[in-house]
C-alpha positions in Angstrom: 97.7 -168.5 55.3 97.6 -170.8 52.2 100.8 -172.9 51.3 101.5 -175.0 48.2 102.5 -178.9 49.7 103.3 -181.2 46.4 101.3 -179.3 44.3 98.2 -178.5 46.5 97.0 -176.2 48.2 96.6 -176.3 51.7 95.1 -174.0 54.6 96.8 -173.5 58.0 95.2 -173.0 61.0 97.1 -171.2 63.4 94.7 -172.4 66.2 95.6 -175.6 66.2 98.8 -175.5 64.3 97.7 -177.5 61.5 97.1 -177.6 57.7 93.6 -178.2 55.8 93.6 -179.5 52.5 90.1 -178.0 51.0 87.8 -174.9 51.9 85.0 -177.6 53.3 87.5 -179.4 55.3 88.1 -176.0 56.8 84.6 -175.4 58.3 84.7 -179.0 58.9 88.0 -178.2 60.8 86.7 -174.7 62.3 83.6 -176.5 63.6 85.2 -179.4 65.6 85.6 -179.5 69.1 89.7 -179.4 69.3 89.3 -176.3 67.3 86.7 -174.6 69.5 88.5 -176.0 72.8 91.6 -174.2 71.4 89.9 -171.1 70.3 88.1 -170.3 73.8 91.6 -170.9 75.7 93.3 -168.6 73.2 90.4 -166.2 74.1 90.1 -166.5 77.6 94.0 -166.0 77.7 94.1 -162.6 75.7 91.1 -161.5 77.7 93.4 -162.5 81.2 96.4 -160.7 80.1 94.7 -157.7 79.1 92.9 -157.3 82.7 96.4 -158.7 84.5 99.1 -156.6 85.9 102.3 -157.0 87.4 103.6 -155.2 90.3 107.0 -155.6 92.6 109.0 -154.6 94.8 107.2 -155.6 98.4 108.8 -156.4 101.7 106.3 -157.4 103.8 104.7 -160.2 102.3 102.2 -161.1 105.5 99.6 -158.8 104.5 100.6 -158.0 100.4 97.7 -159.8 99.7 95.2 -158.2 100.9 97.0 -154.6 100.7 97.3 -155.1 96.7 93.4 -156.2 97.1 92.1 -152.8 98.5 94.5 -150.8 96.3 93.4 -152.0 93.2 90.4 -152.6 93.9 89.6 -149.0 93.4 90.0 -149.2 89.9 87.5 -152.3 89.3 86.7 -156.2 90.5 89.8 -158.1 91.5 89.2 -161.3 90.5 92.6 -162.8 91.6 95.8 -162.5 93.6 99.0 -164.4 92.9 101.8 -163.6 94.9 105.5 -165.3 93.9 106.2 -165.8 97.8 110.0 -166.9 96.3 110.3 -163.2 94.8 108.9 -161.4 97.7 
C-alpha cells in the first residue's frame, strides 16, 4: 500500500505496521531483523491455526486429555493439547 504524507510518497508495511519513505529503504526495511522476527511469527501463527481445532462439550475432564489424543490422533501428529479446565 503506497500513501501520499506531505507530498511524498511513502510504503506501508503491514508486518510491522509502519511506513517507508523510499523503495531502498524498503529492502533495507524488509531485510532487518524486527521485520523478519515479525514475519516468521506471523507465519508460524497462520501455519498453527490452520493445523488447530476446537472441540467442546466434555464432562469428564480427568482423562479429556488423553481421550482427544487417541481420537485425533488418527487423522495425523498431535503436537499439542490445551484443555480450558474453567470451560470443562
Amino acid at each position: 500500500m503506497e500513501e501520499n504524507i506531505k507530498g511524498r510518497k511513502k510504503i506501508y508495511c503491514d508486518v510491522c505496521d509502519t511506513f517507508i519513505s523510499s523503495e531502498p529503504l524498503l529492502v533495507m526495511h524488509n531485510n532487518g531483523k524486527k521485520h523478519q522476527r515479525l514475519l516468521k511469527a506471523r507465519e508460524d501463527r497462520k501455519a498453527s491455526t490452520e493445523r488447530s481445532i476446537y472441540v467442546r462439550g466434555f464432562e469428564n475432564k480427568i482423562t479429556l486429555e488423553n481421550d482427544l489424543n487417541v481420537y485425533f490422533s488418527q487423522f495425523g501428529k498431535v503436537s499439542n493439547i490445551f484443555v480450558d479446565k474453567e470451560k470443562v
